[in-house]
Backbone bond lengths (Angstrom), bond angles and torsions (degrees), N, CA, C in turn:
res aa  C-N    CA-C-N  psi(-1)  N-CA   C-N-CA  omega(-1)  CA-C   N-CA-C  phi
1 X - - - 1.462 - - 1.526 108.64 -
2 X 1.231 98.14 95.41 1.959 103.43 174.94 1.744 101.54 -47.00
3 X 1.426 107.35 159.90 1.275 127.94 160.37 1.864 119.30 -70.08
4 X 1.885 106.41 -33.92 1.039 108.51 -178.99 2.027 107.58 -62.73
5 X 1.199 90.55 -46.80 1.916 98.93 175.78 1.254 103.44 -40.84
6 X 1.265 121.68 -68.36 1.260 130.28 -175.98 1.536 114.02 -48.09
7 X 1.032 115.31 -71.98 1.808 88.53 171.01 1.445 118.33 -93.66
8 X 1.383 116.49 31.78 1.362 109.93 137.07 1.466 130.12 -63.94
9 X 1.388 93.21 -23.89 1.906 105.32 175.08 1.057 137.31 -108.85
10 X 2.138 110.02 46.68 1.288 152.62 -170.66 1.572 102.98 -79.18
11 X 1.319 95.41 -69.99 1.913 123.90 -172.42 1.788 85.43 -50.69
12 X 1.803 113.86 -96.90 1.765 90.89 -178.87 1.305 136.32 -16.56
13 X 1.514 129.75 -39.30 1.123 129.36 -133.71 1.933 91.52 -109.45
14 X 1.372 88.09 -30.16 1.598 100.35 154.08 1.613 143.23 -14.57
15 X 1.991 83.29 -62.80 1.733 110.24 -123.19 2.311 63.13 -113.35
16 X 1.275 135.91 -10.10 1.024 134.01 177.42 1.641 128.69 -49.55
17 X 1.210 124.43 115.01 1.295 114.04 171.68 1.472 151.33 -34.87
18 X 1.101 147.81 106.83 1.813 123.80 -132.13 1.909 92.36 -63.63
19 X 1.501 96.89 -29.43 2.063 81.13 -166.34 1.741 95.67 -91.18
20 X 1.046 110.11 32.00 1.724 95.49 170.98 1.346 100.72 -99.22
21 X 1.631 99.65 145.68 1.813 110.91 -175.47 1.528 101.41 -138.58
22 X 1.121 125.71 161.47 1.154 156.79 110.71 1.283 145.79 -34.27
23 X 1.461 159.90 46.72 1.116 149.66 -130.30 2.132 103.30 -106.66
24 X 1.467 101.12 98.06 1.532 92.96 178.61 1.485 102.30 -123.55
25 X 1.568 108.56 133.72 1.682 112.84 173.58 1.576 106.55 -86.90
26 X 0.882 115.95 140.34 1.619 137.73 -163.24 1.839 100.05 -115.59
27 X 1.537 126.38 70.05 1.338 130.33 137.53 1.227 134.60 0.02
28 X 1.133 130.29 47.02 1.552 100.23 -176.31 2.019 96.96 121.84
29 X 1.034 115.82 17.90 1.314 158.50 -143.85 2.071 91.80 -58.31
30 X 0.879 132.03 -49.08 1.675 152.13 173.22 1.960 108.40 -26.23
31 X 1.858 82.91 -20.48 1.901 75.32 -178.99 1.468 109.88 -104.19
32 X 1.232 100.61 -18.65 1.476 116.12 171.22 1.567 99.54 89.42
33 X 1.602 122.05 -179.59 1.473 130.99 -167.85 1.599 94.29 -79.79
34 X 1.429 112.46 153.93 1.169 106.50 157.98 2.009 118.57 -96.00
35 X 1.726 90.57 161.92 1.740 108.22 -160.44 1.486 91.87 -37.02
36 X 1.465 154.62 -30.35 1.546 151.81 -146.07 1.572 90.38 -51.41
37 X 1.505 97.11 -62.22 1.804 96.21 -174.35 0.725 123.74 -70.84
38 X 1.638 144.85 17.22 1.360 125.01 -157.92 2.262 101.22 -82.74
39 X 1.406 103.27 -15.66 1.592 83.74 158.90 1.196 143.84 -86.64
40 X 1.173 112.99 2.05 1.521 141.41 -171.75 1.637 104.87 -108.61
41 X 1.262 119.51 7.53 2.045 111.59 -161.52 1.601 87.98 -100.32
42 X 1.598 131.03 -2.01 1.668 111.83 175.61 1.264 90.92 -86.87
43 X 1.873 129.53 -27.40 1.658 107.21 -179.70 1.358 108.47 -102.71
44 X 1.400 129.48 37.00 1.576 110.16 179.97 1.824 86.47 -109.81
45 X 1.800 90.77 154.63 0.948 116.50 161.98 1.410 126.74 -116.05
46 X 1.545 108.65 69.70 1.677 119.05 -164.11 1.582 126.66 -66.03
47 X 1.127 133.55 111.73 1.569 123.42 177.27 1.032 116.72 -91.56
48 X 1.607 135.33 139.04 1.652 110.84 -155.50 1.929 84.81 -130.29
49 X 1.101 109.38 154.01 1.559 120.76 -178.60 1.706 120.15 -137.43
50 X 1.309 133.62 71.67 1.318 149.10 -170.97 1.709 104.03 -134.79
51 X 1.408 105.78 133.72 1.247 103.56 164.70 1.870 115.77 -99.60
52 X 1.187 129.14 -6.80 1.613 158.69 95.51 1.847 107.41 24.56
53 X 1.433 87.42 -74.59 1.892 105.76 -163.81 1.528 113.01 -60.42
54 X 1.178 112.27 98.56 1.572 131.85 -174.71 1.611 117.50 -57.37
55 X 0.775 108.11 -33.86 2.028 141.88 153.26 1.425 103.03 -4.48
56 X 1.130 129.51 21.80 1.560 140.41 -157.67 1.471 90.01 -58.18
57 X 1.441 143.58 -60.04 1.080 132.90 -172.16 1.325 137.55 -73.51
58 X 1.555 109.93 13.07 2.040 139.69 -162.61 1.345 82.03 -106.51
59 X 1.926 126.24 99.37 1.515 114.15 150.48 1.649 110.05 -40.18
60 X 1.482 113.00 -40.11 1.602 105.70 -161.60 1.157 96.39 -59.25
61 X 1.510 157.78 -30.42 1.341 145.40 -138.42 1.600 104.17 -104.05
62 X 1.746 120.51 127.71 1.641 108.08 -165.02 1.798 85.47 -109.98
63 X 1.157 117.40 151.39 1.478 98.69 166.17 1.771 103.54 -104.24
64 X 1.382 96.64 62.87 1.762 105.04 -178.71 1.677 98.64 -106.52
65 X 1.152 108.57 140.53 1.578 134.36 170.69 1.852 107.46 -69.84
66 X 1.159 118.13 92.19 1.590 103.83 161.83 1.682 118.55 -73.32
67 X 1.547 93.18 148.72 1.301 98.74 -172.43 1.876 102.26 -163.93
68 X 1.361 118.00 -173.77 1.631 126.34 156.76 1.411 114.23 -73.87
69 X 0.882 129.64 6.60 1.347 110.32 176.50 1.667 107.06 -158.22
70 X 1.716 112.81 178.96 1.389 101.15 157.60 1.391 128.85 -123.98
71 X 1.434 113.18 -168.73 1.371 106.30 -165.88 1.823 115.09 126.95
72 X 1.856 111.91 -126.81 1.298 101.58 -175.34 1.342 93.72 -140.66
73 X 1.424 127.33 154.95 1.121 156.00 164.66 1.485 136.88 -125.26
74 X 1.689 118.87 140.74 1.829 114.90 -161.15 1.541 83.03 -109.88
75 X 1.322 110.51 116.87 1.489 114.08 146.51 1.648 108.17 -87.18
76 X 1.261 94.08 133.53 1.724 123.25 164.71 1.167 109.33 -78.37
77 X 1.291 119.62 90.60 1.578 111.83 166.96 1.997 108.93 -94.63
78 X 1.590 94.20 132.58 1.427 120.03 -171.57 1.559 113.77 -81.66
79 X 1.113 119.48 159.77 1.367 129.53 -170.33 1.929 93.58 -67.23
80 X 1.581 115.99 -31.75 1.487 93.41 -174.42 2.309 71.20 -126.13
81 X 1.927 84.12 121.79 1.550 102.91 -172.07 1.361 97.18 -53.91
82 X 1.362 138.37 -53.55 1.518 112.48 -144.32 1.654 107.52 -79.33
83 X 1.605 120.82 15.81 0.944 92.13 -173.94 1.982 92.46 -102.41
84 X 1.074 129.25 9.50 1.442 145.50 -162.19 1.765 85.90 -38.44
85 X 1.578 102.46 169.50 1.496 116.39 163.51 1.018 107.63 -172.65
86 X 1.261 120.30 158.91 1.606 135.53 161.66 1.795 100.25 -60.18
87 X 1.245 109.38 -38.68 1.456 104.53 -178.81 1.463 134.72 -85.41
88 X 0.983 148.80 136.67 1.534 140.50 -166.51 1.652 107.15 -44.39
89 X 1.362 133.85 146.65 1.591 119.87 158.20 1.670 108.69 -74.94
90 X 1.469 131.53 120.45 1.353 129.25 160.91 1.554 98.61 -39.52
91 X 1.301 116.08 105.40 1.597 107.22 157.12 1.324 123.79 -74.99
92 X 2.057 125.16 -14.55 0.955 104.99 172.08 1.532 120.96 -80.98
93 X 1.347 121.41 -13.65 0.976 117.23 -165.16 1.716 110.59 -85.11
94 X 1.685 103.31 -28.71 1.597 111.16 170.59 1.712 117.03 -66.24
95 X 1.175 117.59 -25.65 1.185 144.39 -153.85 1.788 103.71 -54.79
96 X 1.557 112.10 -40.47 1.940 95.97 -159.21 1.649 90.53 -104.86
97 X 1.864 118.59 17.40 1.257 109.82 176.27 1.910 119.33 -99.54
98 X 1.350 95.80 163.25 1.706 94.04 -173.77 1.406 112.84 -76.29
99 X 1.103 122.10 126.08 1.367 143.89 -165.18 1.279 129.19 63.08
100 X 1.699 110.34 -26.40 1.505 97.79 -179.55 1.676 129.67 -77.95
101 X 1.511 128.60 22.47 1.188 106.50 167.01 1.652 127.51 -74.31
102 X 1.781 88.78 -28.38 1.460 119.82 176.71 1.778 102.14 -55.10
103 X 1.491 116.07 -36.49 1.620 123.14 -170.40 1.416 104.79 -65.19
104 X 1.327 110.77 -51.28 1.420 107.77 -170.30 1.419 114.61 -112.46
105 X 1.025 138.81 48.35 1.363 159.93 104.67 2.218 110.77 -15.04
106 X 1.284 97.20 138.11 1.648 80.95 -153.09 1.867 85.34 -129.02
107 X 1.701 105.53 95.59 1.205 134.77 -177.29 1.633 106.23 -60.26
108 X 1.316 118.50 -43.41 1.154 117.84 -165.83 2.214 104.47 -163.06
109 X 1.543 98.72 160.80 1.098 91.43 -175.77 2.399 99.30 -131.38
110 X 1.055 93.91 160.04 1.484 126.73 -164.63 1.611 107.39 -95.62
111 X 0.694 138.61 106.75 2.121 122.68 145.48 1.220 101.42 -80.86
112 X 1.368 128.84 156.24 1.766 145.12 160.33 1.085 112.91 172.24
113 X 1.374 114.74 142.96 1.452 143.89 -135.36 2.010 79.84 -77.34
114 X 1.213 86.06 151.43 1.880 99.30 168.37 1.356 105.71 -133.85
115 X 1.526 106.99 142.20 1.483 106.63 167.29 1.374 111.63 -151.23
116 X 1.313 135.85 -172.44 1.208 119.36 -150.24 1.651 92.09 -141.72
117 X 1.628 111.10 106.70 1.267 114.84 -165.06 1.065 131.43 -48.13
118 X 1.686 121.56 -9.49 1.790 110.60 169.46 1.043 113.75 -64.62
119 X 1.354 110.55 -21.80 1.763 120.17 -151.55 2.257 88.86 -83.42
120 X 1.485 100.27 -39.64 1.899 93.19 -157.32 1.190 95.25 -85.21
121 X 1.526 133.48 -14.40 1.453 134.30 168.05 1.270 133.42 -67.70
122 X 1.931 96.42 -32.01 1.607 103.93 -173.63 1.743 136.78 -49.13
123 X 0.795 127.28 148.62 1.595 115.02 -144.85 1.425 130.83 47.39
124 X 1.045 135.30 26.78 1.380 135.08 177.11 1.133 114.46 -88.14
125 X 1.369 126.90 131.98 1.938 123.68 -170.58 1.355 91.66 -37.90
126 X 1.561 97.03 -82.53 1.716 123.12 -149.02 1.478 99.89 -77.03
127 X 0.873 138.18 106.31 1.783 154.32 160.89 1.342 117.64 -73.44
128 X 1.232 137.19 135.70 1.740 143.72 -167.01 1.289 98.31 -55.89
129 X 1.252 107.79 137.41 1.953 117.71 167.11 1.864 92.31 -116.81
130 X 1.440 132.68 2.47 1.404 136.93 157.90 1.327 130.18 -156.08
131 X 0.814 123.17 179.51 1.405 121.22 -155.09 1.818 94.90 -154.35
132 X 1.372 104.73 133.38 1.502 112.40 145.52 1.759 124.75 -124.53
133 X 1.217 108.57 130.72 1.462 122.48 167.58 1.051 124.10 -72.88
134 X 1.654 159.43 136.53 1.374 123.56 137.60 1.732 59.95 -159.15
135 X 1.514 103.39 139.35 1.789 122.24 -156.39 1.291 102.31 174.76
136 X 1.613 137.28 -13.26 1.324 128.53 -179.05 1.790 138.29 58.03
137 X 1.302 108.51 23.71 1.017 119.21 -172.16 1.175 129.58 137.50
138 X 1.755 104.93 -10.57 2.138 107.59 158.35 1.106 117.19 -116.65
139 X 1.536 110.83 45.10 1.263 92.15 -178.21 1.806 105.46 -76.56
140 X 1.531 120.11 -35.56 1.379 103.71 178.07 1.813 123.43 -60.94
141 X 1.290 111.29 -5.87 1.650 103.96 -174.24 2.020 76.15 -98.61
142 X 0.834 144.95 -33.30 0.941 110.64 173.30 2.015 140.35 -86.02
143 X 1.216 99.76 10.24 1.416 144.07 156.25 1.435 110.35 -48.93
144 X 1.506 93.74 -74.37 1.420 106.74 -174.89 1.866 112.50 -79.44
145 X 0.974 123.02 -26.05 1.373 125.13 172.84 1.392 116.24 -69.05
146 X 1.564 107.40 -10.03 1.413 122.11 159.91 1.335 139.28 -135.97
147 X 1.605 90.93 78.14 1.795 106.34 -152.09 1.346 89.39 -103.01
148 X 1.308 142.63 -12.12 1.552 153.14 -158.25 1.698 86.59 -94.14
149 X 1.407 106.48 -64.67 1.700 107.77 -164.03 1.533 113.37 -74.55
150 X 1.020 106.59 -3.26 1.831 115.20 172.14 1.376 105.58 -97.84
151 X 1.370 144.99 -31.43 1.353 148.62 164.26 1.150 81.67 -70.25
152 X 1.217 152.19 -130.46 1.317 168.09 -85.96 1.623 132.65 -91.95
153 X 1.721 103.78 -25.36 1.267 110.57 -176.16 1.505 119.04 -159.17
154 X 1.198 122.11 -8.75 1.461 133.74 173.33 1.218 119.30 -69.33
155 X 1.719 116.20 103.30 1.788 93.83 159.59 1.464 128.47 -98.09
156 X 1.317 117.63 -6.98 1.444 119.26 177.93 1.755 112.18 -129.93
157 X 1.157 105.29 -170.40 1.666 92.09 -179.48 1.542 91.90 -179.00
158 X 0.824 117.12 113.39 1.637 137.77 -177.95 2.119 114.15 -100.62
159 X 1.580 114.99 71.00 1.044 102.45 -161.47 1.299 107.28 -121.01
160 X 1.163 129.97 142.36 1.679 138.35 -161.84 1.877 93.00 -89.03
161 X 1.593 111.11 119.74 1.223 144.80 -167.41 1.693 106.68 -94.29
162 X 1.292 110.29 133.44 1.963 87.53 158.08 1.510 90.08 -144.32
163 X 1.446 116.42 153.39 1.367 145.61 -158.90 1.890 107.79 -94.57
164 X 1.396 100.75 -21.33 1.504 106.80 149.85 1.144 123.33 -138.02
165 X 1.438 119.36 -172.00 1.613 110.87 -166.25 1.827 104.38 -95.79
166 X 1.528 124.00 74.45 0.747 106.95 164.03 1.349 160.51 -36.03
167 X 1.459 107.30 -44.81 1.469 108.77 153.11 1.729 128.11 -100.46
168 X 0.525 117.99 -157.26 1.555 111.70 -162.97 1.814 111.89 -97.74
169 X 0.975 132.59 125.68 1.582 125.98 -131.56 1.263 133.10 43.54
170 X 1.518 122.49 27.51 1.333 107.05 -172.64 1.538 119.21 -73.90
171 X 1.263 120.04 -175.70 1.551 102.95 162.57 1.808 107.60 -124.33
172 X 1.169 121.59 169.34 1.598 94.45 -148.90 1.511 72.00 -134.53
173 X 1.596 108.87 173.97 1.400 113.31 -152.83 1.213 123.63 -69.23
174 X 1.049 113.32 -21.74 1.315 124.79 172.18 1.716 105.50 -53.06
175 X 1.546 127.66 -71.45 1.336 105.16 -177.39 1.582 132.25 -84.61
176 X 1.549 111.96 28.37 0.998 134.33 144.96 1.343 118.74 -85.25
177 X 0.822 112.79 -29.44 2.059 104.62 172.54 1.262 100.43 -90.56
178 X 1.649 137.14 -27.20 1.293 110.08 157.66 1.716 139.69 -75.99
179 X 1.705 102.34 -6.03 1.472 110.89 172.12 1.567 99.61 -75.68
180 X 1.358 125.28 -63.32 1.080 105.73 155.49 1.301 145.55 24.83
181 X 1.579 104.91 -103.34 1.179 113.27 -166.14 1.265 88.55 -103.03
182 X 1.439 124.67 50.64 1.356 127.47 141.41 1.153 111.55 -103.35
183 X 1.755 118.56 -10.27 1.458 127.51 169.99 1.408 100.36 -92.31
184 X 0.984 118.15 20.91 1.722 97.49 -179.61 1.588 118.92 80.40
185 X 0.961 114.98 1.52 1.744 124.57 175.67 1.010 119.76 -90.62
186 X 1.314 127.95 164.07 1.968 125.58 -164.72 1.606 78.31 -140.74
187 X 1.729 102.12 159.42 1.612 105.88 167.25 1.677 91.10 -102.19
188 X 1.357 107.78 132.52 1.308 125.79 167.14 1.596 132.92 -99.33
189 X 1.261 100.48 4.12 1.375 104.30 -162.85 1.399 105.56 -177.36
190 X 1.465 125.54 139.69 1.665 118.97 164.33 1.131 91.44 -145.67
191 X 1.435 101.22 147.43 1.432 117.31 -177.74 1.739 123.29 -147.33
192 X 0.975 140.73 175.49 1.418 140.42 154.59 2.083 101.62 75.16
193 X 1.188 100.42 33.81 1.548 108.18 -171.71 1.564 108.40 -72.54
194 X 1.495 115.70 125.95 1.518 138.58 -150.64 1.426 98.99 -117.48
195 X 1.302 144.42 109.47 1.262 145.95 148.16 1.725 123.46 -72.79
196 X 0.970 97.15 165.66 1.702 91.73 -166.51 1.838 101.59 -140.90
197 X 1.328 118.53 102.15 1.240 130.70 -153.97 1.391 112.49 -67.44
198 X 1.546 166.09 162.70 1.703 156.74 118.65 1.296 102.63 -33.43
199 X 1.071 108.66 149.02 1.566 125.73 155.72 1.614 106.39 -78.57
200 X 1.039 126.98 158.25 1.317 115.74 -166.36 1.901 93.74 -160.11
201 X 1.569 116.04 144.97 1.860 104.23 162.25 1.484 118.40 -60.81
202 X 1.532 113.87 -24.12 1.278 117.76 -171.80 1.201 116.60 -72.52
203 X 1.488 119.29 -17.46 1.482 113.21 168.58 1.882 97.48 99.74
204 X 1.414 132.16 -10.34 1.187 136.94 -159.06 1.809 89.09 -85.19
205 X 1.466 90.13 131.87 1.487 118.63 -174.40 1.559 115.24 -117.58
206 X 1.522 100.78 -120.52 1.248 109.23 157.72 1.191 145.88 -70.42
207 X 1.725 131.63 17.40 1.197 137.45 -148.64 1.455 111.79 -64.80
208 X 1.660 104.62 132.45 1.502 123.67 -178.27 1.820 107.82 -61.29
209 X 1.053 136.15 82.66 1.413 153.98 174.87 1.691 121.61 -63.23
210 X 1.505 121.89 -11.72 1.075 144.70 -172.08 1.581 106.55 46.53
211 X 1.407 108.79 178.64 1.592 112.03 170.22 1.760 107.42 82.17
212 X 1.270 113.92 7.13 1.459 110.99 -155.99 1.607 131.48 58.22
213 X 1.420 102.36 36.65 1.614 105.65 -168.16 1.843 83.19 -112.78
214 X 1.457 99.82 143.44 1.650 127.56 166.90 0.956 139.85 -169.31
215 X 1.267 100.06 129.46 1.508 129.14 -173.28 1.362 108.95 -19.55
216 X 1.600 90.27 164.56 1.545 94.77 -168.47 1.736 138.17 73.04
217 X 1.283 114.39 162.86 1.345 118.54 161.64 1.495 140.39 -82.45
218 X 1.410 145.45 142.05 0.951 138.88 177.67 1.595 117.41 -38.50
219 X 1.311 125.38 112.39 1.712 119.19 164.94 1.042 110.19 -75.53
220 X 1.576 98.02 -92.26 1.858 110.04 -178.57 1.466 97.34 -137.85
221 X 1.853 116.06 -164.72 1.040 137.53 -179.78 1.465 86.96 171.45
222 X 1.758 95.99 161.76 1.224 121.91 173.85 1.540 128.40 -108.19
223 X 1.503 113.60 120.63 1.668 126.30 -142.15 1.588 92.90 -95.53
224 X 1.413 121.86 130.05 1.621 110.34 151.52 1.115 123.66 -109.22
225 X 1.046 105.90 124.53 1.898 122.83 -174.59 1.526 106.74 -101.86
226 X 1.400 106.27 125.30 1.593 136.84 167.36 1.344 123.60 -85.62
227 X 0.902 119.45 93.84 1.634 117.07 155.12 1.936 115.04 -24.72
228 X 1.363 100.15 97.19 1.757 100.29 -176.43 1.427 120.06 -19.30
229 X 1.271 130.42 132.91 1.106 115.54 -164.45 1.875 111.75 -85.41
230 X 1.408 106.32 -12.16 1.225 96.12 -176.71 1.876 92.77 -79.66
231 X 0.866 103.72 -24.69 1.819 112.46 -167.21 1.841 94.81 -63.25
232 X 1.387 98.89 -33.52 1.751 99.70 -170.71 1.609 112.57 -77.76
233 X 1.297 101.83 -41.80 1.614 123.84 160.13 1.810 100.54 -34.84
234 X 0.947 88.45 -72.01 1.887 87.26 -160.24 1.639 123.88 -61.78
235 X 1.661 103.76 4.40 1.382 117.60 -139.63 1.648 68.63 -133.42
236 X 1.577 142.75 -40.94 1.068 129.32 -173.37 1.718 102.93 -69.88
237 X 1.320 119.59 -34.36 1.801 138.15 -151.14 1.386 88.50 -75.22
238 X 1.960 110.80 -49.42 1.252 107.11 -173.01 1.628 134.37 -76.58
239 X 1.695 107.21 3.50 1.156 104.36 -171.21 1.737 109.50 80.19
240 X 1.278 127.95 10.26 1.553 106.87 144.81 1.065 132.85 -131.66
241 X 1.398 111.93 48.40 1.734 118.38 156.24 1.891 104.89 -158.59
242 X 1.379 98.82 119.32 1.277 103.45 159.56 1.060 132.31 -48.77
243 X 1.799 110.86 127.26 1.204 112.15 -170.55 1.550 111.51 -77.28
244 X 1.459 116.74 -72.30 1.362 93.72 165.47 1.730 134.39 -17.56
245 X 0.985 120.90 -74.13 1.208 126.80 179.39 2.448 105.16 -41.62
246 X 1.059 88.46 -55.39 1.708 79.83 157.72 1.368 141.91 -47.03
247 X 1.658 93.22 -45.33 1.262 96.67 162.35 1.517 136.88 -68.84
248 X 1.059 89.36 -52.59 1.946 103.48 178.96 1.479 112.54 -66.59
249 X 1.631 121.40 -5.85 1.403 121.11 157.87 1.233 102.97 -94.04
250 X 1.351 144.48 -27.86 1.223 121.26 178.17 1.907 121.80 -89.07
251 X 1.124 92.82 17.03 1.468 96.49 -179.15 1.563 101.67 -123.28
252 X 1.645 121.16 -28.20 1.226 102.72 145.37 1.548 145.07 -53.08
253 X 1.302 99.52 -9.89 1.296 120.88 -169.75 1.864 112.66 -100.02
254 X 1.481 105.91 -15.38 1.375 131.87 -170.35 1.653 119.62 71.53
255 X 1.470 105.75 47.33 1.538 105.61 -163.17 1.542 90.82 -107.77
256 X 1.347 126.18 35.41 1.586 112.67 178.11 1.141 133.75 -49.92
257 X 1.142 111.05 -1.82 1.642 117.67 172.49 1.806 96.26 -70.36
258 X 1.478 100.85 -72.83 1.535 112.31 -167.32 1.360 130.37 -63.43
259 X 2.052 91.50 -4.81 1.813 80.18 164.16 1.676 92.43 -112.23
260 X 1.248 105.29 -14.30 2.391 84.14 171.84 1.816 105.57 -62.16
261 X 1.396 99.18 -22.55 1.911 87.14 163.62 1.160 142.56 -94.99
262 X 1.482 102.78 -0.05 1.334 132.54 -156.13 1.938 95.17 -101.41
263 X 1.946 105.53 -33.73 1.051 124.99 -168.86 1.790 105.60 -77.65
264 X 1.561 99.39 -45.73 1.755 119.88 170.87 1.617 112.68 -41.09
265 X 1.226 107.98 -42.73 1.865 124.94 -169.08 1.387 86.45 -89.76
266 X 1.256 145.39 -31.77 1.360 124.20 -160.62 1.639 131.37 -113.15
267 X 1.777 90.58 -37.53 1.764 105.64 -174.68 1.626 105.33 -20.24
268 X 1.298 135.00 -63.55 1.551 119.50 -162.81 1.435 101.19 -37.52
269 X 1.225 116.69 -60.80 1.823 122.01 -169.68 1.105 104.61 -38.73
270 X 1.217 139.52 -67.42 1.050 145.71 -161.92 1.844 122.00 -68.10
271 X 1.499 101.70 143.56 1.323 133.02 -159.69 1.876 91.85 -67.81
272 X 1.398 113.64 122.48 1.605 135.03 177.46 1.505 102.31 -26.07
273 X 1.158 121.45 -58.19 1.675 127.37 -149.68 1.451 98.40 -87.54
274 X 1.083 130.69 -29.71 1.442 157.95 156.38 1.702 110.64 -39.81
275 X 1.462 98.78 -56.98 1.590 103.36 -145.66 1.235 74.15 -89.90
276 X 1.402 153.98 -73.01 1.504 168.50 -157.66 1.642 94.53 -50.17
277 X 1.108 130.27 -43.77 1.674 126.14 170.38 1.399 113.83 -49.93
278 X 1.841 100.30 -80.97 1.259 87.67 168.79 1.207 154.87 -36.55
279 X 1.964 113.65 -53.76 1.214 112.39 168.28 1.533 123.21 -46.03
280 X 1.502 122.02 -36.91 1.603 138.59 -178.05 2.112 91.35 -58.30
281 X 1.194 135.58 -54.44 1.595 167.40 159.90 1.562 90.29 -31.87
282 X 1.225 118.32 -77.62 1.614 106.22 -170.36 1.339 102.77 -75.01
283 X 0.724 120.63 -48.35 2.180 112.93 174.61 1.368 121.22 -8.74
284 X 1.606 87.17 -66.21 1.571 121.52 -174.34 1.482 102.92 -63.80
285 X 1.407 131.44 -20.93 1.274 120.93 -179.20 1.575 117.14 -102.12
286 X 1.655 126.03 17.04 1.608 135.20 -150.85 1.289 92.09 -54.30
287 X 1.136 144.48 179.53 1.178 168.00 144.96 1.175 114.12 60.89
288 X 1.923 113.75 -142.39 1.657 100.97 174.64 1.502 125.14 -86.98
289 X 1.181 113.98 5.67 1.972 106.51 -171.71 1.794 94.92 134.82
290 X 1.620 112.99 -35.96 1.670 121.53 -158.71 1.359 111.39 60.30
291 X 1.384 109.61 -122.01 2.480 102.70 -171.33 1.591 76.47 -91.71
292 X 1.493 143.47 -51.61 1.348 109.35 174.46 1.384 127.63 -12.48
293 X 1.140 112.12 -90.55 1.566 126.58 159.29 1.173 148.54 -18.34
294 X 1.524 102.09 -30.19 1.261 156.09 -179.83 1.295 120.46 -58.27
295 X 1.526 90.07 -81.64 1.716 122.34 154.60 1.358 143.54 -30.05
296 X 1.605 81.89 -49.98 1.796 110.55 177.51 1.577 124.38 -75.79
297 X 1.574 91.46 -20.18 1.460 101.53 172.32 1.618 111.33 -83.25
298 X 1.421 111.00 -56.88 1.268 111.97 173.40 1.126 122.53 -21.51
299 X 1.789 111.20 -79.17 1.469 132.65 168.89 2.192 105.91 -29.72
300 X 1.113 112.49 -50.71 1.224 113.42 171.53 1.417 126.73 -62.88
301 X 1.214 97.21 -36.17 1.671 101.20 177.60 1.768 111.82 -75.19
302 X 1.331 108.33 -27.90 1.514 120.64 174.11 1.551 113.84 -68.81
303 X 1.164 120.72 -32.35 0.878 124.39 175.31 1.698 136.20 -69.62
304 X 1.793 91.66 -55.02 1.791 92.05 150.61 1.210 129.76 -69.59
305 X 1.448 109.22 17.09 2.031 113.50 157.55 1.293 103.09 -91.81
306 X 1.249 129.01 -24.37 1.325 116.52 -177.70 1.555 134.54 -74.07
């Protein structure tokens, strides 16, 4: 996510209604949102969930454990914290990589209450239109502890993926993209992809390989999942999901295609000062980028030579 994107989405964020919000729960809450939103943070209404998050003076911040069920839960906190979990670290599986056995090594342990977010949300006006994950290994029990707010009110879902089962029951991305799009969600995006190197006698680590090729095996990355867009369409027509609010997550997200169509199905709904921004917002974006665009590729393509 360039910086230029990001305050490219000044003017919208502008043209916003003072009572329009956002409502996104923040998982794993200790790393905080990333910069994408920082034009959107006068309308978000963030709920943050870490028992981690030092934030003692943030009502929004719960130090509650999400999970499937309720009751109590032991977070394992690791010699390097962010990789902590409710779930054990597989040491054999961390075991033939460089540095991480030392990472997940389990210094100290946690009790805190767990509950299962349909249940701490229920009755609440404003209900999540997103979601962020980053939890290390629940994100599917916390999936399922929010099977109410994924039927009912979710349009995006920002959840940290891993390609094996790092910790011990995990579920690895694969049957998370099929719970998923058992909710009706598509992955739209992956990003922040983490390799995890061999130890080797040769001392070979990270070596620069050009072409965009690197070392190592797949760890994790973090997946964004969309509410189908025709599914979002029919759900805007019907009166249960704000269109605005669709939009301005999917352009935080850099999906400008899918909210200038998202914008096509909706403009009447939408509030004058609002609708007149945007349209001025998609204008400015016609075609492919031109030598803007151009440029950006180049610079990119130069880069995976390096």
């Amino acid at each position: 996510m360039s910086d230029r994107w990001i305050k490219s989405l000044k003017g919208p964020a502008a043209a916003l209604p003072d009572d329009f919000r956002i409502c996104i729960v923040d998982a794993g809450s200790v790393g905080g949102l990333h910069r994408r939103w920082h034009q959107l943070r006068p309308w978000l209404d963030r709920i943050g969930f870490d028992p981690l998050d030092e934030r003692a003076d943030d009502p929004s911040i719960y130090k509650t454990l999400l999970g499937d069920r309720e009751g109590e839960a032991t977070l394992h906190i690791t010699r390097r914290e962010t990789m902590s979990s409710t779930l054990r670290p597989d040491r054999n599986f961390f075991s033939p990589f460089w540095k991480k056995p030392d990472h997940v090594e389990i210094v100290r342990e946690l009790t805190a209450p767990m509950a299962r977010l349909d249940d701490l949300l229920e009755g609440r006006s404003r209900q999540p239109q997103a979601i962020k994950i980053d939890v290390q290994g629940g994100e599917m029990a916390i999936l399922k502890g929010a099977s109410r707010i994924l039927r009912d009110s979710l349009i995006l879902a920002e959840v940290e993926c891993s390609f094996a089962a790092r910790y011990e029951g995990q579920a690895t991305i694969d049957e998370v993209i099929a719970h998923m799009r058992g909710h009706g969600f598509i992955p739209a995006a992956i990003g922040r992809i983490k390799n995890y190197r061999y130890r080797n006698s040769h001392g070979v680590d990270d070596a620069s390989l050009g072409g965009g090729i690197r070392a190592g095996r797949l760890g994790f990355c973090d997946m964004v999942f969309l509410r189908d867009p025709e599914s979002l369409w029919s759900r805007i027509a019907e009166g249960k999901d704000d269109p605005l609010a669709a939009i301005m997550l999917l352009l935080v997200y850099g999906k400008a295609d899918i909210a200038a169509a998202t914008f096509d199905r909706s403009e009447d709904q939408l509030p004058d000062k609002a609708r007149e921004a945007l349209r001025r917002f998609f204008k400015s974006l016609q075609g492919n980028g031109g030598l803007r665009q151009r440029i950006h590729w180049a610079i990119d393509q130069l880069s995976r030579g390096v």
